[in-house]
VEXROTI-435641 format. One record per atom (N, C-alpha, C): x negated, y, z; atom name. Coordinates in steps of 0.05 Angstrom, whole numbers, plus 5000, padded with zeros to 4 digits. Example, Ala and Ser with C-alpha at 12.3 -4.5 7.8 and 13.67 -1.06 7.14 Angstrom:
! residues 2
{r {4736 4886 5156} N}
{r {4754 4910 5156} CA}
{r {4736 4934 5156} C}
{r {4743 4955 5142} N}
{r {4727 4979 5143} CA}
{r {4742 5001 5157} C}
***
This chain:
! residues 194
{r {1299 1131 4452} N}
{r {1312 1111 4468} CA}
{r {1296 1107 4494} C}
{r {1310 1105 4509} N}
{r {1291 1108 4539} CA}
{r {1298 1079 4553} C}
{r {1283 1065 4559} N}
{r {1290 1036 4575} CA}
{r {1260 1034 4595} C}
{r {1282 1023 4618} N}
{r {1262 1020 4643} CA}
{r {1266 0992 4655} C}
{r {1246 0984 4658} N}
{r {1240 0949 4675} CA}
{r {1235 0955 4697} C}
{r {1249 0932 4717} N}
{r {1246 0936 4744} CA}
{r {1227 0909 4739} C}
{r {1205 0905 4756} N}
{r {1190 0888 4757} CA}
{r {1173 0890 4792} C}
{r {1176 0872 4800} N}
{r {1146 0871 4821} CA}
{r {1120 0884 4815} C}
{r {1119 0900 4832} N}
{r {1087 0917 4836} CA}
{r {1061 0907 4823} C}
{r {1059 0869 4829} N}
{r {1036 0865 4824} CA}
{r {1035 0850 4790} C}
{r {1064 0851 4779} N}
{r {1073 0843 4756} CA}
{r {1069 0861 4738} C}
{r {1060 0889 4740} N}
{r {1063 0901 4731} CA}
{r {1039 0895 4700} C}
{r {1020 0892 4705} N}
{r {0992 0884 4689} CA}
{r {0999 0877 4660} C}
{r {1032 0863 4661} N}
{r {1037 0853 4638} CA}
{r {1039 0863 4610} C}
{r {1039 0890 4625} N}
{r {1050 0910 4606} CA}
{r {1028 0932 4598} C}
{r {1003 0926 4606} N}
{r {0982 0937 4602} CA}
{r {0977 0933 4571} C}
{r {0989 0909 4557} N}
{r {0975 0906 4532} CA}
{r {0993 0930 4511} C}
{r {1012 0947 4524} N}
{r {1021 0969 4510} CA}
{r {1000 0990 4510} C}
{r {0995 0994 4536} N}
{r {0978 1012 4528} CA}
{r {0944 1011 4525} C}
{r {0942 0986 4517} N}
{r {0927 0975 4496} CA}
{r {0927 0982 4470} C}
{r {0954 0973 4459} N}
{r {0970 0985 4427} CA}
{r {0964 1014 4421} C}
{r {0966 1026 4447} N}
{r {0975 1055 4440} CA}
{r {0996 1071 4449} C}
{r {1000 1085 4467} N}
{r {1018 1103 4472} CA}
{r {1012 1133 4461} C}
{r {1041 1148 4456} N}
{r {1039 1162 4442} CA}
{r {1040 1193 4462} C}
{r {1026 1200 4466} N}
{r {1025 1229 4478} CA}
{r {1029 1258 4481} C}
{r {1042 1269 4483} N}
{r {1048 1293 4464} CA}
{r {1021 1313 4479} C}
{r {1012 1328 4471} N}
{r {0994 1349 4481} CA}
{r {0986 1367 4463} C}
{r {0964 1384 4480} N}
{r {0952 1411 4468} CA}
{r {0929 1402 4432} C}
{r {0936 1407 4420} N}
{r {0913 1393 4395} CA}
{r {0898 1418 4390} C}
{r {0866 1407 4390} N}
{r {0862 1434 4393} CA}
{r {0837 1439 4417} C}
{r {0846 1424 4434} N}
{r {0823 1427 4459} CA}
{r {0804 1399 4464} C}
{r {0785 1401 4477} N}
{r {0764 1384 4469} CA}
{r {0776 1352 4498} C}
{r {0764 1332 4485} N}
{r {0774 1306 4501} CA}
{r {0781 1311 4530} C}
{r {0758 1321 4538} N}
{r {0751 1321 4573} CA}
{r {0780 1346 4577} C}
{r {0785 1369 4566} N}
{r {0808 1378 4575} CA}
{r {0831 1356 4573} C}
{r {0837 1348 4545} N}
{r {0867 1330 4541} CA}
{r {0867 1309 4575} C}
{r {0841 1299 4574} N}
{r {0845 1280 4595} CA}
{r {0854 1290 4625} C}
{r {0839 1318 4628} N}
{r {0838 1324 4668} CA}
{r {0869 1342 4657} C}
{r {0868 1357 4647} N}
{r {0885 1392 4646} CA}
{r {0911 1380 4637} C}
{r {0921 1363 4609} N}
{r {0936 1348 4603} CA}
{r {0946 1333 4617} C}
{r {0932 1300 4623} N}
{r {0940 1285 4635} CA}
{r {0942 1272 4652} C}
{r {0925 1292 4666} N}
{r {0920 1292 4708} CA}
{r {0892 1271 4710} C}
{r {0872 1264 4694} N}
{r {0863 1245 4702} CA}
{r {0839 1257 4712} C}
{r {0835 1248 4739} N}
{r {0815 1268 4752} CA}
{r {0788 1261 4735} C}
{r {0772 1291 4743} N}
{r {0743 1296 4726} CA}
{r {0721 1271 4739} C}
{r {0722 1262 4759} N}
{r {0700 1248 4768} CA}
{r {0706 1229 4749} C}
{r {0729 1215 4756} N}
{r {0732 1184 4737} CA}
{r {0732 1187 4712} C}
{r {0737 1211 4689} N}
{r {0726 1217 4668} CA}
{r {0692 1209 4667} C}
{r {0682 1228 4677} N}
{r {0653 1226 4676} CA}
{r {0644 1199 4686} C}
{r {0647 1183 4704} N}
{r {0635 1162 4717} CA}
{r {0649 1135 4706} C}
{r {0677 1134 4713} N}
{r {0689 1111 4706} CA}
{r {0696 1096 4673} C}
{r {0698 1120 4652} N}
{r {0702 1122 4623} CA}
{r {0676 1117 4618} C}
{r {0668 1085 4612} N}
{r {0646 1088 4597} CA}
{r {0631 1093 4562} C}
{r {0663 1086 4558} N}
{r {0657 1078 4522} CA}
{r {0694 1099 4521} C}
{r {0679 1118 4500} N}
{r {0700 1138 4474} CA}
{r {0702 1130 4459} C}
{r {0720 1126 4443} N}
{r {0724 1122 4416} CA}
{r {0744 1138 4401} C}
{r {0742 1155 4390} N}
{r {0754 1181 4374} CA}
{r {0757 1169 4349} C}
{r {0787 1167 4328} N}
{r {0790 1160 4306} CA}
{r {0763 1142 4302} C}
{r {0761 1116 4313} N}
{r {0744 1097 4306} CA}
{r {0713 1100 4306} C}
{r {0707 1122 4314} N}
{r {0677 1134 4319} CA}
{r {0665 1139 4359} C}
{r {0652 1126 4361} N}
{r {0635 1126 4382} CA}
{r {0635 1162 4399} C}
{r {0645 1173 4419} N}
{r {0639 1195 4427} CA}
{r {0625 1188 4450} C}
{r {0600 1218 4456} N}
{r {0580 1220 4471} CA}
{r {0598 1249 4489} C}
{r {0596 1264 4478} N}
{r {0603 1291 4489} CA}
{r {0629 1287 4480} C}
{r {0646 1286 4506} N}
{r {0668 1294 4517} CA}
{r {0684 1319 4525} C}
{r {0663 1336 4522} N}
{r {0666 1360 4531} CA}
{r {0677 1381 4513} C}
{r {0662 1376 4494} N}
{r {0658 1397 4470} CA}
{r {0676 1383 4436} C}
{r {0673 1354 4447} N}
{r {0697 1344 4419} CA}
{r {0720 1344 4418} C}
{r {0731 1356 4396} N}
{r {0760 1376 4401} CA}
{r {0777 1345 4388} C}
{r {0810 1353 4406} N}
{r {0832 1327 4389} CA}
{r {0850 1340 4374} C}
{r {0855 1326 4350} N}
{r {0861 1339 4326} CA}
{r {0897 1327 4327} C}
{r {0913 1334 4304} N}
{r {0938 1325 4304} CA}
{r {0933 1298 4299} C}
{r {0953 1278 4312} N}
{r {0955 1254 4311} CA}
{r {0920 1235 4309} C}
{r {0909 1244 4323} N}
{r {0876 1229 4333} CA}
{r {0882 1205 4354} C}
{r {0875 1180 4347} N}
{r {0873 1162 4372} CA}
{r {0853 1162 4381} C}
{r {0854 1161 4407} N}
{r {0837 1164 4427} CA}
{r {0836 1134 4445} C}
{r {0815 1122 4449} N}
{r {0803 1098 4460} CA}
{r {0788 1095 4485} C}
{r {0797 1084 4506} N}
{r {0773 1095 4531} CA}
{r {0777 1062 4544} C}
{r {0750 1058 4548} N}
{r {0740 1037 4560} CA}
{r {0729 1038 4589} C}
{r {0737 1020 4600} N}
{r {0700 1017 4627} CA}
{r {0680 1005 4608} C}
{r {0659 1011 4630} N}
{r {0629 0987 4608} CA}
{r {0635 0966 4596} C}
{r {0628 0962 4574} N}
{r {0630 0929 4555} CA}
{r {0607 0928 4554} C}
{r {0607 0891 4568} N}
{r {0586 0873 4566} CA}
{r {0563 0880 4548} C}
{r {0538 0878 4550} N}
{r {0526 0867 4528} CA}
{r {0510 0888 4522} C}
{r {0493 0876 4493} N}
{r {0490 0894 4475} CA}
{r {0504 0918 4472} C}
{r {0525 0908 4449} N}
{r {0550 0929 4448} CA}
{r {0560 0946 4464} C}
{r {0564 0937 4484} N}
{r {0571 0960 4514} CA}
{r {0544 0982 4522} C}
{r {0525 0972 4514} N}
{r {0507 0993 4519} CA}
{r {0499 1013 4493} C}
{r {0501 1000 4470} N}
{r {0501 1019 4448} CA}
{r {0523 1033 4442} C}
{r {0549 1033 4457} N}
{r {0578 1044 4448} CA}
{r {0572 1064 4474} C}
{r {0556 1062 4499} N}
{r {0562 1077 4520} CA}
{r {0564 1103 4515} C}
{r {0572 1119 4521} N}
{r {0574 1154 4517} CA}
{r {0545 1156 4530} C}
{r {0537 1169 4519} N}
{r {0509 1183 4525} CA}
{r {0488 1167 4527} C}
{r {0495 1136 4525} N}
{r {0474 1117 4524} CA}
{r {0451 1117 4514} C}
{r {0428 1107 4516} N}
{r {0405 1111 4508} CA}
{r {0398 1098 4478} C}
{r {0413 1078 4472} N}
{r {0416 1054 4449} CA}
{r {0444 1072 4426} C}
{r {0450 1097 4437} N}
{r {0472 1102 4425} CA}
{r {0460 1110 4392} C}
{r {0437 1113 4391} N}
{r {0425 1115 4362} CA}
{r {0421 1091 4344} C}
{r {0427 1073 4358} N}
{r {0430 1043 4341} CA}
{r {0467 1044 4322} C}
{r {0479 1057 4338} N}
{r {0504 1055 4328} CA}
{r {0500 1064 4285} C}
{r {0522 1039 4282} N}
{r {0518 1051 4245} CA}
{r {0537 1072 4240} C}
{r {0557 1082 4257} N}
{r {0568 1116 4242} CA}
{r {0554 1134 4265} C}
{r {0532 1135 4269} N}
{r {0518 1154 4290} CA}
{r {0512 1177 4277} C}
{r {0535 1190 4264} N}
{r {0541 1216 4248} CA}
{r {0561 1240 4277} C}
{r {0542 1255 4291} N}
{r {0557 1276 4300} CA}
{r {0595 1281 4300} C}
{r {0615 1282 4298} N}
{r {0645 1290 4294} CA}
{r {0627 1317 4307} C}
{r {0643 1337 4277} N}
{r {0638 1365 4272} CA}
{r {0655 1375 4296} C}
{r {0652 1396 4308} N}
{r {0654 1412 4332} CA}
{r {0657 1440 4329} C}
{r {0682 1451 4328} N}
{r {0687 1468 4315} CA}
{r {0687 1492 4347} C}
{r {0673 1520 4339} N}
{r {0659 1543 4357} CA}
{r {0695 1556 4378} C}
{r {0716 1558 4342} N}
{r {0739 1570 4349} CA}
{r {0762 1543 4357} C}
{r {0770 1545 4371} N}
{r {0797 1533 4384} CA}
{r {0824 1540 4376} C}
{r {0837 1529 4356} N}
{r {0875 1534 4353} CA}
{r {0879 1516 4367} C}
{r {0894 1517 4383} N}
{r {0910 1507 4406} CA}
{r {0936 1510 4392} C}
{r {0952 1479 4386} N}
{r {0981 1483 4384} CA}
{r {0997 1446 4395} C}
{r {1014 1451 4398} N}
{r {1024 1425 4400} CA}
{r {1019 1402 4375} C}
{r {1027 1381 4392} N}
{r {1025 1354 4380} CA}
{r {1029 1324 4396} C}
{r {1012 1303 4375} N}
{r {1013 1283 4391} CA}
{r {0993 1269 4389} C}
{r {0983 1256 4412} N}
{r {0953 1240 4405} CA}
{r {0972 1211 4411} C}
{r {0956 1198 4402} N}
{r {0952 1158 4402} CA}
{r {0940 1156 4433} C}
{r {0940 1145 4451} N}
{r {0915 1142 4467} CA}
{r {0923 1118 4477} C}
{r {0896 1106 4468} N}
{r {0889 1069 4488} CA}
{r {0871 1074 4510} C}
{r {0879 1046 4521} N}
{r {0867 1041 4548} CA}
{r {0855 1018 4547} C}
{r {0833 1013 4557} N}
{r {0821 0982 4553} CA}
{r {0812 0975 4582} C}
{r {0814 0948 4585} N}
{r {0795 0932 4606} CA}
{r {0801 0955 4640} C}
{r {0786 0962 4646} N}
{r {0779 0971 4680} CA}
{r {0799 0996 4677} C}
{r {0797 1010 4657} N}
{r {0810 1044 4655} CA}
{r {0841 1034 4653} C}
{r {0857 1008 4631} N}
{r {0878 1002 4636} CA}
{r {0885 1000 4662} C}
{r {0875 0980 4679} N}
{r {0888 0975 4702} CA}
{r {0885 0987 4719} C}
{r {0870 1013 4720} N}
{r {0859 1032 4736} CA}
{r {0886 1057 4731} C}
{r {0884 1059 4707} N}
{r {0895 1087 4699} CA}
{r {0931 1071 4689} C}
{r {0937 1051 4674} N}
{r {0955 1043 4665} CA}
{r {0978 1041 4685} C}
{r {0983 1033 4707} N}
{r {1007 1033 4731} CA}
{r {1014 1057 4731} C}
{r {0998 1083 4730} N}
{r {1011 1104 4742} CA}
{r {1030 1122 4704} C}
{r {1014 1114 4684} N}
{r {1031 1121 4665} CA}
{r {1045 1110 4659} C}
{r {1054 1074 4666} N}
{r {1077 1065 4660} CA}
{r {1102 1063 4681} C}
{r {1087 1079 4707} N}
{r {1109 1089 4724} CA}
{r {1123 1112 4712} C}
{r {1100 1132 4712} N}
{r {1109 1164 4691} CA}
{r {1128 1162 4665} C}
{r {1122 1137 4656} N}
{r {1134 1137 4629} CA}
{r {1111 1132 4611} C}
{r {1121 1111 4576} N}
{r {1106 1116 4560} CA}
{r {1114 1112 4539} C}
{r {1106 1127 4521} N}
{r {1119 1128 4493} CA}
{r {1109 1112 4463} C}
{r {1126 1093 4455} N}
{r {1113 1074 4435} CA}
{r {1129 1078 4420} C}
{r {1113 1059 4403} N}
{r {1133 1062 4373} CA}
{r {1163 1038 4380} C}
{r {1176 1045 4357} N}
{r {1195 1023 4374} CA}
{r {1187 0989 4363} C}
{r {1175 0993 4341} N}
{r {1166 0968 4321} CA}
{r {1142 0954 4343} C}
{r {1128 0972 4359} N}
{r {1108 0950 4373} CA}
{r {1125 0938 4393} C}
{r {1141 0970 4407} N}
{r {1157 0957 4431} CA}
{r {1178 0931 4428} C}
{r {1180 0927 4400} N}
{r {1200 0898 4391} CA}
{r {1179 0881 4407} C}
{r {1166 0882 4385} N}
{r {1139 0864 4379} CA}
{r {1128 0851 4407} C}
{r {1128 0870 4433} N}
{r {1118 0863 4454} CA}
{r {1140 0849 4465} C}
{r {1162 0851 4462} N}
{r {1177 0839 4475} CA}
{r {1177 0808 4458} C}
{r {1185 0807 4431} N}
{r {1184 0780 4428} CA}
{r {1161 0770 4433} C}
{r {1140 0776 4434} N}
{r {1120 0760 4452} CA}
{r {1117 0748 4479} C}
{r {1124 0764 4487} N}
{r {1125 0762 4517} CA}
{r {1147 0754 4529} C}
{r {1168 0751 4523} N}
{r {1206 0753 4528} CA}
{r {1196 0730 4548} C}
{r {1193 0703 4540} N}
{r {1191 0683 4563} CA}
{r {1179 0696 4592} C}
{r {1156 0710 4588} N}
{r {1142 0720 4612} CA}
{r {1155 0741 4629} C}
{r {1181 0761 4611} N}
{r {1188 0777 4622} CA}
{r {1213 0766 4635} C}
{r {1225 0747 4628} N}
{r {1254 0747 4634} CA}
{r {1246 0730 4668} C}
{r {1221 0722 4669} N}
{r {1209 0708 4698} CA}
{r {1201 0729 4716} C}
{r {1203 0757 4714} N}
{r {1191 0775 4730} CA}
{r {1208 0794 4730} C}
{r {1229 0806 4709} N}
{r {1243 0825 4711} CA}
{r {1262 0832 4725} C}
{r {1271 0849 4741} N}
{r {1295 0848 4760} CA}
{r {1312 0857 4749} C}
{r {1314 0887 4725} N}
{r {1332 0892 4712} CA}
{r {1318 0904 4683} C}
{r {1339 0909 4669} N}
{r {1326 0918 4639} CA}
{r {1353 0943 4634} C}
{r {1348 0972 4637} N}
{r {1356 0984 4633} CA}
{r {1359 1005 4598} C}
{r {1370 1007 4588} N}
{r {1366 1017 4565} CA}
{r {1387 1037 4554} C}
{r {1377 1070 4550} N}
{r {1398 1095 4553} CA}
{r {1417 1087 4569} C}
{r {1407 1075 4600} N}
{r {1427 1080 4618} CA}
{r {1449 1059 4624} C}
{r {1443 1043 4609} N}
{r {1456 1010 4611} CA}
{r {1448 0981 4610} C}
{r {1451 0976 4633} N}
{r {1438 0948 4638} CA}
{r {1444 0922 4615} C}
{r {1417 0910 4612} N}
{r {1422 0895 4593} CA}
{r {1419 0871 4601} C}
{r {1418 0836 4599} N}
{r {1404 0820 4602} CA}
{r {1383 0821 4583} C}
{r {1359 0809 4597} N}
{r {1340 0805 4576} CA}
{r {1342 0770 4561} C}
{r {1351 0778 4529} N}
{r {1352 0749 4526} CA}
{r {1349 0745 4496} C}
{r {1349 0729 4483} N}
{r {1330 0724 4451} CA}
{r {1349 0743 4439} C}
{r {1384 0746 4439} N}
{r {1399 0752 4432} CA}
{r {1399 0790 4434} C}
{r {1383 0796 4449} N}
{r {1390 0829 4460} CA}
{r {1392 0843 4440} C}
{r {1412 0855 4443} N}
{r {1429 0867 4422} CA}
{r {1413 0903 4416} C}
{r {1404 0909 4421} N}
{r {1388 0928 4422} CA}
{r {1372 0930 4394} C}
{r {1374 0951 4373} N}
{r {1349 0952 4349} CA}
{r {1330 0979 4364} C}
{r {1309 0960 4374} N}
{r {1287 0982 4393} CA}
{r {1267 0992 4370} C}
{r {1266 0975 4342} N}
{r {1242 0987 4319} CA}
{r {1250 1008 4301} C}
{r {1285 1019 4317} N}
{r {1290 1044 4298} CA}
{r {1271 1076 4294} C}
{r {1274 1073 4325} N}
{r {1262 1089 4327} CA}
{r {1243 1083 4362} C}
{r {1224 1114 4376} N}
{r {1204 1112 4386} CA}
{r {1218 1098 4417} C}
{r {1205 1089 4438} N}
{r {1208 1077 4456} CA}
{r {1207 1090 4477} C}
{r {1217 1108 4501} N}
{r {1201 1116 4526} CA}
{r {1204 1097 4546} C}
{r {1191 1084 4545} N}
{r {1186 1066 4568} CA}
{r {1179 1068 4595} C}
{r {1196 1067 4614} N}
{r {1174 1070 4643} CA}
{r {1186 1045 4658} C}
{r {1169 1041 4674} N}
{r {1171 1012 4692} CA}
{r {1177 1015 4723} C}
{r {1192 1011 4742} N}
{r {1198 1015 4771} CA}
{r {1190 0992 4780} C}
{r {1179 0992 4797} N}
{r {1165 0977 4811} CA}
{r {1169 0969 4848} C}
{r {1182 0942 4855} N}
{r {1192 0938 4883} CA}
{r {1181 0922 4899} C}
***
């Protein structure tokens, strides 16, 4: 199901807490983070290296980006720096990163199968709003059960900013009533912005 929001440019932010949740990605499984991110999904190498401070690979802390391969259906987590303690022991390559309690290596395999799939990938804090506008212009793909979910949450906030609500190609109102079952199935969402 494909539905697009027309919203104001600087309204856009609202919708960051999707890709918070999780968008769903299709890519290469198989090749190590730092490819999925630049070669995959355009995100240039500097802001990998400098701007991504904190990895999080299926719930485990990553240091090397380089060399840790993404597996079928792996969520993938990328932060700017978090505050604190925590933000410095979660940092990739951090010096405190030996305090962490699963500070167990993710095995690193020599040979590469490369085949299709789909990764999870979140966005948090500085990397959302950095990186999030240009994939919810591109498009993004959710489940349809969160994409409900975000909307009854939000519906009051959206129906104040939205200009139109498009869905397979037919305008909808947005309203408690919308006749639409979006938790059937997955969501592609992209947002236009005026």
């Amino acid at each position: 199901m494909k539905v697009v929001f027309t919203v104001k440019s600087k309204q856009i932010g609202i919708f960051f807490e999707l890709v918070s949740t999780g968008i769903m990605v299709s890519a290469q499984i198989g090749i190590s983070i730092k490819e999925l991110l630049c070669n995959q999904l355009g995100i240039d190498s500097a802001y990998v290296d400098d701007r991504i401070q904190t990895v999080f690979l299926d719930g485990r802390a990553i240091d090397d980006v380089y060399n840790t391969l993404i597996e079928e259906g792996s969520v993938l987590a990328l932060s700017g720096a978090m505050p604190g303690l925590a933000g410095a022991v979660f940092r990739k390559g951090g010096i405190l990163s030996p305090m962490r309690s699963n500070f167990q290596p993710i095995p690193q395999n020599d040979e590469k199968s490369v085949s299709g799939g789909v990764v999870v990938l979140k966005m948090f804090n500085q990397v959302a709003a950095d990186l999030g506008p240009a994939f919810l212009k591109n498009g993004i793909r959710v489940a349809g059960k969160t994409f409900r979910d975000f909307l009854d949450r939000k519906l009051q906030d959206l129906q104040k900013i939205c200009e139109s609500v498009i869905v397979d190609g037919k305008e909808y109102p947005l309203t408690d009533e919308m006749s639409v079952d979006f938790s059937s199935e997955d969501v592609w969402l992209s947002i236009k912005t005026i």
